[in-house]
C-alpha positions in Angstrom: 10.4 11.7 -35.9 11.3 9.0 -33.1 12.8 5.8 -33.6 11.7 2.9 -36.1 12.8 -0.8 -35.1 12.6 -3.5 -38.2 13.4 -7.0 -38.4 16.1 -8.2 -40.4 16.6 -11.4 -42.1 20.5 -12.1 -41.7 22.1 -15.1 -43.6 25.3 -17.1 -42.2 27.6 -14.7 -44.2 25.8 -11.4 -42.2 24.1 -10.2 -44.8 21.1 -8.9 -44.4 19.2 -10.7 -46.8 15.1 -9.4 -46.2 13.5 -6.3 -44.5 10.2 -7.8 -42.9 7.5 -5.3 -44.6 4.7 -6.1 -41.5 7.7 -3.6 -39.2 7.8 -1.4 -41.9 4.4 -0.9 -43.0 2.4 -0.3 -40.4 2.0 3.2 -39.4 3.3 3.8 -35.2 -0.3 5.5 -35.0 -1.7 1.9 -35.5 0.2 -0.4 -33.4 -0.9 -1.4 -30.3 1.7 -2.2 -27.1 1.5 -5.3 -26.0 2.1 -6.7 -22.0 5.9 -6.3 -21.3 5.3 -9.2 -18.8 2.9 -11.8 -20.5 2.8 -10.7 -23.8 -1.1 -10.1 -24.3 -2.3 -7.1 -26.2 -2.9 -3.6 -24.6 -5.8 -1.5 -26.0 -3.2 0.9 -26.2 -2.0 2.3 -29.5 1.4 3.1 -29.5 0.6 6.5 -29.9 -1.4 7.2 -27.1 0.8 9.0 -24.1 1.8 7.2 -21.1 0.1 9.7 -18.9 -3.4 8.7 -20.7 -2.6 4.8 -20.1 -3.2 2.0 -16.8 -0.2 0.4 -16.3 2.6 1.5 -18.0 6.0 1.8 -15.9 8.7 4.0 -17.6 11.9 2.6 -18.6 9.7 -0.9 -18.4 6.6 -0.5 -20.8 3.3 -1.5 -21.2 1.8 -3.7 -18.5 -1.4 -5.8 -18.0 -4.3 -3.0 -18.4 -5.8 -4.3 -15.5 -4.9 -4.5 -12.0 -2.3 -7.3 -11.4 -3.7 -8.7 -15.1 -0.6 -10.8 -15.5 -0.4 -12.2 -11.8 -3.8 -13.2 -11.6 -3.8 -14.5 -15.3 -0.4 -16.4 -14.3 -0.6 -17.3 -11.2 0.7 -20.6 -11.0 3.2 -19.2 -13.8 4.6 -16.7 -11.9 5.9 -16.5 -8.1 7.7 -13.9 -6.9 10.4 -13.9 -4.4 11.6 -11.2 -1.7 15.5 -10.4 -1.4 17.6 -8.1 0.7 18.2 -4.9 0.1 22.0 -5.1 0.7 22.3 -7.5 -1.7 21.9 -5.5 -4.5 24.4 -2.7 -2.6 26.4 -5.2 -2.3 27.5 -6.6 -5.6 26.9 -3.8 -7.9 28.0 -6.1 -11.0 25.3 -7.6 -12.3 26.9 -10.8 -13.1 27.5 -11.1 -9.5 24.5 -10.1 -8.4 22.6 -12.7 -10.0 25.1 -15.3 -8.4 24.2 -14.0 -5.1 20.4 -14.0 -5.7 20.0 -17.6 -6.8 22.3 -18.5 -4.2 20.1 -16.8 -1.5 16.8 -18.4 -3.1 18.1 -22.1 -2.8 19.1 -21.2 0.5 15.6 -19.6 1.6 13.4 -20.6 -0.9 14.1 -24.3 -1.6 
C-alpha cells in the first residue's frame, strides 16, 4: 500500500527507544505536503495526484502553490546563481562538482 516513514527515537546504545505516534497515526489521506523549498503548507493532501496539483516537480515534491510563492516570499532569503553547463559535464562526481561551483561563484559572484 505505498511506503510509510516514522520517526524514531534512538538512544546512544542504537536502540530504538520510541515510535513517534503523530507519523503513525495520521491517516496519508489526511496529511498535507508541505513546500519542499520554504517549508510552508500546501493545500495539498498527500493524497491528491500530482497531475491535479500547481507546483509539484517529480523527483522534487511539493512546491509553493503559487507562482514563484517561495522567491517572492524569500526574496532577500534566496538568490540564485547561473553556472556553466560544462561544469556539471565536467566533474561528474558530485563531491567535485560542488568544489568547482563555489569556486566559480567566488570567482564571478563575489
Amino acid at each position: 500500500m505505498g511506503e510509510h516513514h516514522v520517526r524514531l527515537s534512538i538512544d546512544e546504545n542504537n536502540l530504538v527507544t520510541e515510535i513517534n505516534p503523530a507519523y503513525t497515526t495520521i491517516k496519508d489521506d489526511e496529511q498535507y505536503d508541505n513546500c519542499v523549498v520554504c517549508g510552508k503548507p500546501s493545500p495539498y493532501k498527500t493524497s491528491t495526484h500530482i497531475d491535479y496539483r500547481i507546483g509539484y516537480v517529480e523527483g522534487a515534491g511539493q512546491g509553493c502553490f503559487k507562482s514563484n510563492g517561495c522567491i517572492e516570499s524569500n526574496q532577500s532569503e534566496r538568490e540564485m546563481i547561473m553556472i556553466p553547463k560544462n561544469l556539471v559535464e565536467k566533474f561528474p562526481n558530485n563531491m567535485q562538482l560542488g568544489e568547482a561551483v563555489r569556486k566559480y561563484f567566488w570567482e564571478n559572484y563575489k
